[in-house]
Each structure stands twice: as structure tokens, then as C-alpha cells.
N, C-alpha and C positions, 0 to 999 in steps of 0.2 A: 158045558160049552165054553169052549178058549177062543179069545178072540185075540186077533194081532195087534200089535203097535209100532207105532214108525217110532226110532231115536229121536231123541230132541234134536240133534243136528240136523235133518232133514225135517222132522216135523215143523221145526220154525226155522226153515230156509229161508228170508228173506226173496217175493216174490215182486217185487218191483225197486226200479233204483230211489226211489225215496226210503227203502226200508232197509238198504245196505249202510253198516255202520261202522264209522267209520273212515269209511273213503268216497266223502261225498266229494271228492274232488276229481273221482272216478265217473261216479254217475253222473252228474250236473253234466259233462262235458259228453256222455255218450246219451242222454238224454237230449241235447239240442241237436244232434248230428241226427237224430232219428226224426225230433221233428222238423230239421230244415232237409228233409231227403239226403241228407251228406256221409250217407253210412260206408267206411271203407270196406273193401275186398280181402282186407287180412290184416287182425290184430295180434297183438304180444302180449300177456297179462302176467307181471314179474311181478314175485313176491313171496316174504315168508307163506309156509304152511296154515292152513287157519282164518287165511284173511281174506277171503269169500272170489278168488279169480273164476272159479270153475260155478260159482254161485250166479257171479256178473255173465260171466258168457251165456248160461240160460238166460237171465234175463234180459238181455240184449234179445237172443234167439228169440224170445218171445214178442221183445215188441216191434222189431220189424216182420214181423208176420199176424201181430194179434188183430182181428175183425175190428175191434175198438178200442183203438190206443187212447190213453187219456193224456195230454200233453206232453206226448215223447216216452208216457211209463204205460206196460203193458196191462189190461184192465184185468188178469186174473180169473175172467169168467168165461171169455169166450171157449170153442169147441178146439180152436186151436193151444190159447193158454191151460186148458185143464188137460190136452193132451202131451202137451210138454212137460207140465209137471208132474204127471203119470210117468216118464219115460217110454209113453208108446207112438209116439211122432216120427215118423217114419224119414220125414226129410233132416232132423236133427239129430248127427251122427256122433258118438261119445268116442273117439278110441284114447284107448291108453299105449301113449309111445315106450312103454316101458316094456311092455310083453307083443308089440307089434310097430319092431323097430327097424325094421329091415328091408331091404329095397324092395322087395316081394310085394309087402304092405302099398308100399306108398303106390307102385306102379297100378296095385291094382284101387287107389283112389284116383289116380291119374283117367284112368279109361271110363271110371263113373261119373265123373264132374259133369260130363257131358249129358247126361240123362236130365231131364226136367223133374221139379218138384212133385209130388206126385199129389198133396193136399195145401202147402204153403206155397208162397209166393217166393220166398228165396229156400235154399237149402245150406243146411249150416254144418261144417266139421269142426267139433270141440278135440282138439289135441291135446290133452293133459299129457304131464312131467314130458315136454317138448324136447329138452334137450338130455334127455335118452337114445335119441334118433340116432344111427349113425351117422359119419359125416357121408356115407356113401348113399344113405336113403335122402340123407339132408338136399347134398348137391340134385340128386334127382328129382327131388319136390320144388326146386327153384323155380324153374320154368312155370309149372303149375300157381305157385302162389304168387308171381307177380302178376302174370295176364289170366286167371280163374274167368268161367263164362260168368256173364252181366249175373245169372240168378244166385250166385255162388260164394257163401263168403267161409273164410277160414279164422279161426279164432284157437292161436296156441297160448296154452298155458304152461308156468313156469317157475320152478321155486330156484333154478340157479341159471339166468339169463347170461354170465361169462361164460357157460358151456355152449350156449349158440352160435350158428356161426356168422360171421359178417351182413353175410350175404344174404341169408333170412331174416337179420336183424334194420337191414336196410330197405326189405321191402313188408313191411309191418309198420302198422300206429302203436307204439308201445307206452304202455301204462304200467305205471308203480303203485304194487298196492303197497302201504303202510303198514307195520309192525303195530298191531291193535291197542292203544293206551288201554289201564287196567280200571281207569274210570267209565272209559267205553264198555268195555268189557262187561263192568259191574252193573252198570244201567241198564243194560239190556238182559244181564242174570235177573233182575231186579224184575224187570218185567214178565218174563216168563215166569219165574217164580210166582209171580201172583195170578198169572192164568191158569198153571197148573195147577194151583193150590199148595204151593209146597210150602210150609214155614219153616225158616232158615233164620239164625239170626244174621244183622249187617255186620259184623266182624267176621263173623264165616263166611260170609258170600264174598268180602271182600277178600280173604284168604284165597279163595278159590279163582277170584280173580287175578288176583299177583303170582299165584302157581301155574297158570295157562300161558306163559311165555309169548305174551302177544296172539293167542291162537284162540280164535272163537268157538272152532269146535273142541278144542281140549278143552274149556272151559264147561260147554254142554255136556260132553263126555265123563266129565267129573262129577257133576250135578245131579246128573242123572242117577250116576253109581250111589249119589249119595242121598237122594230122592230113595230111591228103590229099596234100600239097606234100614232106614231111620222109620220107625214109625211116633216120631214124636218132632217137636221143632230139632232142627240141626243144631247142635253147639259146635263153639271154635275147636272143642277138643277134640270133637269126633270128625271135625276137618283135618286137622294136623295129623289125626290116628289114620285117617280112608290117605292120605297123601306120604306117611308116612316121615311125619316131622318130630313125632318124637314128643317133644314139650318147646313152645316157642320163645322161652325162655334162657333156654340149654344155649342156642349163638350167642344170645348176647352174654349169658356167662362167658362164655370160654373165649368172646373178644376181649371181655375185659379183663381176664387173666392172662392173658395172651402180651396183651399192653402193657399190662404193671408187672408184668418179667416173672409171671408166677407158673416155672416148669409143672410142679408137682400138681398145682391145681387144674392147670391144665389139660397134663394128658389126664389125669381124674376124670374132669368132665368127659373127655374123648370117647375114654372107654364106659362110663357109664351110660351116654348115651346109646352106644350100641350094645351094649348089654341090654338094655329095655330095648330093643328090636332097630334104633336106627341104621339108616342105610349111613355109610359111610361117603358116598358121592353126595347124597342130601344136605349132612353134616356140611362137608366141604362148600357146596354150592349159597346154603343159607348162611352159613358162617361167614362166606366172603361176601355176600349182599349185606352182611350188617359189615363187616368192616369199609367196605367201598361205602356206606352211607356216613359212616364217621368220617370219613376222609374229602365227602363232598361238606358235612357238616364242617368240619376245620377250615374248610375254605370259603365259608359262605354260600355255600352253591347247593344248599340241599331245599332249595322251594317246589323240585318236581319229585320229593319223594314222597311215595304213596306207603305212608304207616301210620298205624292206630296213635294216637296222642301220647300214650301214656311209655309207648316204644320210644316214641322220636323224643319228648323230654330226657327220658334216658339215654339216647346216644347221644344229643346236644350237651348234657353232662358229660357225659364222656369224650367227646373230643376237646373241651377245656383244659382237659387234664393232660394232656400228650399234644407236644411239637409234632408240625404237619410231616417232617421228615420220618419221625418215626411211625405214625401211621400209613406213614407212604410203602415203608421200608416192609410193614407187616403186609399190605395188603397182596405186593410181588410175592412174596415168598410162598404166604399159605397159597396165591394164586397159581403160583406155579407148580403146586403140591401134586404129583402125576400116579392116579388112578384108574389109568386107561386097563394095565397086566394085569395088577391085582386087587382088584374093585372090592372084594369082604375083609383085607387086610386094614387094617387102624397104621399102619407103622408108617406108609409116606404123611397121614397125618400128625403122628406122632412127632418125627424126625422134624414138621416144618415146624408146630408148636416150641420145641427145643431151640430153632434155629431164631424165632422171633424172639423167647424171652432171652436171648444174649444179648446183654444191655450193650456190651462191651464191642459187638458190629457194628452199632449204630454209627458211633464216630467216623466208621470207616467206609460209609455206606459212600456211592458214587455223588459226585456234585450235583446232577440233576435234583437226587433226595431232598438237600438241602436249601435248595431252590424257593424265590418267595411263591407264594401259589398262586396268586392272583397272575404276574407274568413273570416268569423266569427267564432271566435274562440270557439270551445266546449265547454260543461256545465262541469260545474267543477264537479269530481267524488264525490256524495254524500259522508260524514263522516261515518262512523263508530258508529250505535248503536247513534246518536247524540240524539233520541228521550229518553226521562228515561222512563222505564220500568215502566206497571201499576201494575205488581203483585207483585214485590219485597215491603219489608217494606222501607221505608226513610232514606237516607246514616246515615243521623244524628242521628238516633237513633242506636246504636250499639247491644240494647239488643234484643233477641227475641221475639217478640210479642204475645201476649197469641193469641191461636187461635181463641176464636171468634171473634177479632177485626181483622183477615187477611182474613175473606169474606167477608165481604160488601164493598162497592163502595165507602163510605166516604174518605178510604185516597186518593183518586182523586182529591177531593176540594180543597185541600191546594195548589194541582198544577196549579188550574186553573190563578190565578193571574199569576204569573211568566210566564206560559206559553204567555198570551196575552202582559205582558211587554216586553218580550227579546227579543232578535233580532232575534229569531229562528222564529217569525211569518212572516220574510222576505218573498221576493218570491227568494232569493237564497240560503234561509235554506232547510235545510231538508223537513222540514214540511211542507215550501211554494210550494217547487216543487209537492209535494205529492197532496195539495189543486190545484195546478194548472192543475196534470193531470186530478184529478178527476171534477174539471172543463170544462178540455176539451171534457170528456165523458157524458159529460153531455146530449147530444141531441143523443148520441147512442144507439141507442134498439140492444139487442142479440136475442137469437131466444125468448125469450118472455117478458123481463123486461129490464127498461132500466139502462144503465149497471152505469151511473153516481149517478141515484138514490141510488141504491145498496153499491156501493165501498163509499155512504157519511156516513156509518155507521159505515166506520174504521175511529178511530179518529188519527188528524193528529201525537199527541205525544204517538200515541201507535203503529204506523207504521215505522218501523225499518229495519235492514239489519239482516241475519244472522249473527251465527259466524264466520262464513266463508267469512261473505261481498258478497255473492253469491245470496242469494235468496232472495227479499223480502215479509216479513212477514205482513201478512194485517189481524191484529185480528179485528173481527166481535165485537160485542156488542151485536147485538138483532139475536138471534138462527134462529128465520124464516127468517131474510135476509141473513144468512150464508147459509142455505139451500137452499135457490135460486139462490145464487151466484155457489154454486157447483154444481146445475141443468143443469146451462148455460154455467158453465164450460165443459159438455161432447160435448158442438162444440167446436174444434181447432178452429175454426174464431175466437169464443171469445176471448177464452185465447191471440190470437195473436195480437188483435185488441188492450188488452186493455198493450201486451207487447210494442209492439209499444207506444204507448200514453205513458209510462212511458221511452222510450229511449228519447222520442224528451222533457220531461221535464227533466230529470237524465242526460240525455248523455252516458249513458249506456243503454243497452238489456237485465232487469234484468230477470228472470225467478221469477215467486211469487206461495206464496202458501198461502194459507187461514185456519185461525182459529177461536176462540172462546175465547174473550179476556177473559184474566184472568186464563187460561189452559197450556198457553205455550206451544199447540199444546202436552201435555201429555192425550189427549182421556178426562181428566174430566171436562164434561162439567157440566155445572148447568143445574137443572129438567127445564125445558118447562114451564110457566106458561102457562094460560086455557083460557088467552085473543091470546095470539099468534098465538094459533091455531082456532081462530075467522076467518072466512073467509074475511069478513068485512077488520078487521086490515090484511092481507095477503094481500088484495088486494091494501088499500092505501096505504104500505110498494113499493108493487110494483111500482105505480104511482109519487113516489118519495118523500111521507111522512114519518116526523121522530117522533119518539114517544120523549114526555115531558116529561114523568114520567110512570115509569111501577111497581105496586106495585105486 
């Protein structure tokens, strides 16, 4: 005879808001609404995956409808609470906006709102992954969810609430659930684990806590596997093996070879551990959790890291040993180590290990690296016009210039030496910062080109302040990439994407406007030549090619 069993994640689904954990700052406040009659007509429930939205909504469902509420929390017994947590209550409706996203859907919740309860007192619609909807089912559910009849409430759930749109956002009570600390987490592993009977030891339980990423039921979901699998207590090792970690040792080696510049040791550890079965994403992901821990250690800031004693004495040793720039310098690199293409390859590992132990970058690592930790100090305000102007004639020359010789581009030559001599090609000139924003935008697409491509067509000694010191001025060069730039300009994203990029280089939030070098932003621009408007050349402009010569 086989009998069934419910998953731990439902089997201990938290059935009243005293037993949600966590985000007692969710329940307390939907508990007093329930017992002062103050229950709204339509919630938002934002939050990572795991952290109980779709759990609260039942239990909300429950206790405005339970026979006998116990101060605001639902009692669990009644014929209405047992039928809710069956899933066979008939007024409490589950859809999923992911596979029932479409105006069809909604319309046909529109025409049943109006039918009465058939067994409860209100009828409830749970909308889980909400902003799947389109915006054309959305706009049509407006009406609906701001004036729903008296008996009717709507309760959307949500793991990315910037996909919503205003306008459901503004007629909603919306609550944040919290990212689940791995103490919480572990307390409540803790508990269950003694009602099931399961023996685990506390370093694996706590492992299993710090692998669930804030997510309760990842957490259950793992336990269980590891419940089901053991018929003996759990060790740490055969947590690291069921999650695939390899040896919990292996990060902290190969941070520490990593540090002390040791290439060879390095990629060693790399490929050894994925020769004994590690995942390479794992590698990368635990490897940079121990180095971001030496890096909040080097700074004093490591009192909310959750690691076994015998770990964190080890990397508190270890960040003694290494300036905070250079732990800075490691954690970017291997962080930006990209395993999206080819996830079983070891070599973007390999290549970032190579690039960390180059003692000989450090020196040249960006001023931020070198920065005190506790507050580093501001980018100095850029000067004043510090670039020389490309359309003026030459200080030195005092007389006027005949005018054919003040439209071609030659007097620019004379400035190219000077420019790449003086110290203005710093990265704390003028011009460096300006290279370095447009560096940073480099990997940014806007809504059609990418935006580092684009802004490499302002040259760095023609990019200036106003006279005001208020605006900066970013004269174009080539007319088809000014015209794409102002295409991309009509999203505010852009604009703000790339105001930002220029605060965290400048130190300031400048606002920019865009021209046509050699115009002075006075409207006269030069004719168009007949290659620019080459579809060809449009399109490598785009792709982030720059012309050599355009006759």
C-alpha cells in the first residue's frame, strides 16, 4: 500500500500571519486591518521568489472569511479555513498571469466579479507573476480593480513590480516582502527538522541556509532532497556534494592564491576542482562570496557575515595581509568573470585568475580602488572649459583668419601632439574622466544602438562645460551619429543612464546636450555627405565603428 505526501513547502506552509517568517512587518499590519474591518479592495505583494507573497495572500483569504478569527489571524479549523487550505473553495480564485495573460482572460474575470460568494463572505482573486499581464489586459483590468463590488477583493503577486504599470500600481496597498536572512531561514530549517525527525548537523543546516538565496522554499526544497537521500544524520560534506560545492575549502584556497599573485596555483586549484565534478558557475559564485567577505573584513564591515568561526578567523587573517585596493581590484575582475555562453568552460575563470595575480595592474588600478574605505573622498569638480575649443582660431595667432582656412579640420592637427603629451590625458583630467565614462557605456545598448559606441564620436578635447559650468556639451563629429544619439535621446532611460555614468566619473550630475562639432550648437551644421547616408555605413556606426577618413 503507497501512500502520498505533501512537499515540505506546502506541508509547512505557514497558515496564519503569526507563523510567517520573516516579514512580520507584513502580517502585524494586515492583521490589524482585518481586525479593525479596514480590509482594502486590492493589494500588490513585491518580492523576491521564496519569501511567502502567495502564502500571505491565502492567509489573508482566510481570515477575512474564517467562522473564527482569533485576533485578526485566521483559526485554521474552521470548514472555511480547512477548505482553503485544500484548494477546494470555490470563492478563492488562484490564476497564474503567466499562462492567462491576455485580454480574453481578464475580460472574462470582469463579467464574474459580479456574481456573489457562493460559500464565503468575500470572494478573492490571487494573481500570481502579475506583471506578466500585458499592458493591453492590464489597461483593461483598471476599471475593475479600482471600483471591484463591496464583496470582492484582488490580491496581485509579484517578483518584478517595475514591470507593473503606474496605473495598477496607484490603485493597490502594496507590500514588500524582504529578501529572507539566512538566520531566519536556518531557525525555521531548525524547527522542522525536529518535527520530521530528520538529524542534520548545525553547520549543514546552516550551509543549506546560506545556499537558498533568501528563498524559503529553496531552502525546503533542498532539505527535503537531502532528508530523502541520507539515511543517517546529514554531514556538511554530503551538503556541499547534494549542492554541489565541491570541498568548502577549495574558495578559500584559490582566494588566497589569487591574492598573493600565485598564477600557477591558482588555475591548479580551478581545474582541480572541476575535475572532481565542480560546477564552474558555483566555483565562480562561492569564490566571489569569500572574496566580497575579505573585502567587507578589510573594511571593518564584516559583523553581518553568516560563516562558521573557523572560516571567518581565516579570512580575517587574510584581509591583514592585502591593501583594501588590491582586494578591491580582485573582487571586480573575478566578478566580472562572464559565464553566461560557455558555462562547462574553466577559461573566463582561468583568464580572470591570470589578470588578478598581475601584481604589476594594481598600481594602475582606477582612483576609486585606492580610496580610504571607510568614505572616499569625491571626484574633484571638473575645471572649467579645461578642453580648448575646436572652432576658435589659435590664442597665438591674434590676427583674423581669412575665411577659407576657418572651415576645414586641419587646424585640429597641430593639437593632436599636445593633447596626447600633457597631463590632460590623465584619468583625473578632464578628458580622462570623459574617456572613462564613455568606457563605462561601453557594453550599454539604449533602445537601439549602443550608447558607448555613439558618445566615442565626441572627441575627448572637444567635450567641455558650458558657460555656465552647468551643462555638458558633447559635439558630434560624424552628423549620422548625432542623429542617432538624439533618436535615443526621446527615452528618458537613456538620457539618465548615461547622466548617471557621467556623476560616478565627474562627481557631479551634469545635465548634457548634444551638437555638431564646429557649430557651437548655432543650427549650422555642414551638408550631409552621400556616404553617411549609406545604409551600410549607418549600420557599422551603429555597431561601434568609427570612420578613418571621410572625404
Amino acid at each position: 500500500m503507497t501512500t502520498s505526501s505533501q512537499v515540505y513547502y506546502r506541508k509547512w506552509r505557514p497558515g496564519t500571519f503569526s507563523d510567517l517568517a520573516g516579514q512580520e512587518h507584513v502580517g502585524n499590519t494586515l492583521r490589524q486591518a482585518v481586525m479593525q474591518g479596514r480590509v482594502s479592495h486590492s493589494y500588490l505583494f513585491c518580492g523576491t521568489r521564496g519569501s511567502g507573497k502567495t502564502t500571505t495572500a491565502r492567509v489573508l483569504s482566510k481570515a477575512i472569511n474564517c467562522l473564527d478569527p482569533q485576533e485578526g489571524d485566521p483559526c485554521d479549523r474552521c470548514a472555511i479555513c480547512v477548505s482553503i487550505n485544500e484548494g477546494r473553495n470555490l470563492d478563492i480564485i488562484e490564476l497564474d498571469a503567466a499562462s492567462n495573460r491576455g485580454v480574453e482572460e481578464i475580460r472574462e474575470i470582469r463579467d464574474k466579479v459580479h456574481f456573489q460568494p457562493a460559500q464565503n463572505r468575500r470572494k478573492v482573486y490571487i494573481i500570481d507573476e502579475a506583471h506578466m499581464l500585458t499592458r493591453e489586459a492590464s489597461n483593461a483590468f483598471l476599471k475593475t480593480l479600482e471600483e471591484p463590488p463591496a464583496h470582492v477583493i484582488f490580491i496581485l503577486c509579484t517578483t518584478e513590480a517595475d514591470r507593473i504599470l503606474p496605473t495598477i500600481l496607484s490603485r493597490c496597498q502594496r507590500y514588500d516582502f524582504r529578501r529572507l536572512p539566512g538566520q531566519t531561514i536556518y531557525d525555521r530549517l531548525a524547527y522542522i527538522t525536529d518535527q520530521e525527525g530528520v538529524a542534520i548537523q548545525p553547520d549543514a543546516l546552516r550551509m543549506v541556509a546560506r545556499n537558498a538565496g533568501g528563498s524559503m522554499r529553496d531552502a525546503l526544497n533542498i532539505l527535503e532532497q537531502l532528508a530523502v537521500s541520507a539515511d543517517r544524520e546529514i554531514t556538511l560534506s554530503e551538503v556541499e556534494e547534494a549542492l554541489g560545492l565541491v570541498r568548502s575549502d577549495a574558495y578559500l584556497i584559490l582566494a588566497q592564491k589569487m591574492l598573493a599573485g600565485d598564477t600557477s596555483g591558482s588555475l591548479e586549484t580551478i581545474n582541480d576542482v572541476v575535475w572532481e565534478g565542480g560546477e564552474p558557475r558555483q566555483l565562480h559564485r562561492q569564490t566571489l562570496e569569500i572574496l566580497r567577505s575579505i573585502l567587507l573584513l578589510s573594511w571593518d564591515a564584516g559583523d553581518t557575515l553568516d560563516l562558521p568561526p573557523d572560516i571567518l578567523s581565516s579570512l580575517k587573517a587574510e584581509a591583514q595581509k592585502h591593501d583594501a585596493p588590491t582586494i578591491l581590484r580582485a573582487v571586480r575582475v573575478w566578478g566580472e568573470a562572464n559565464l553566461r555562453y560557455d558555462a562547462p568552460s574553466t577559461l573566463p575563470l582561468e583568464i580572470a585568475a591570470a589578470e588578478i595575480c598581475r601584481k604589476d595592474v594594481v598600481a594602475e588600478a582606477p582612483p576609486v580602488a585606492a580610496s580610504a574605505p571607510s568614505s572616499p573622498p569625491a571626484a574633484p569638480r571638473p575645471p572649467r572649459r579645461e578642453a580648448p575649443p575646436t572652432n576658435p582660431p589659435p590664442a597665438r595667432d591674434s590676427r583674423p583668419p581669412p575665411a577659407p582656412a576657418a572651415r576645414p579640420s586641419p587646424p585640429v592637427a597641430p593639437e593632436a601632439p599636445a593633447r596626447s603629451n600633457a597631463p590632460a590625458a590623465s584619468s583625473d583630467s578632464f578628458q580622462g574622466r570623459w574617456e572613462q565614462a564613455v568606457r563605462q557605456l561601453g557594453r550599454v545598448k539604449g533602445s537601439k544602438y549602443n550608447l558607448g559606441a555613439l558618445l566615442r564620436d565626441c572627441r575627448p578635447n572637444s567635450v567641455h562645460l558650458s558657460d555656465d559650468d552647468s551643462t555638458l556639451v558633447l559635439p558630434f563629429t560624424n552628423t549620422a551619429n548625432l542623429d542617432r544619439m538624439q533618436e535615443e535621446l526621446n527615452d528618458p532611460r537613456v538620457r539618465d543612464t548615461i547622466e548617471q555614468a557621467i556623476e560616478q566619473c565627474f562627481g557631479d550630475r551634469h545635465p548634457f546636450a548634444v551638437t555638431l562639432a564646429g557649430t557651437n550648437g548655432d543650427g549650422d551644421r555642414p551638408a550631409r555627405n552621400s556616404m553617411q547616408d549609406s545604409p551600410l555605413y549607418r549600420t557599422a556606426i551603429g555597431l561601434g565603428a568609427r570612420p578613418i577618413e571621410e572625404n
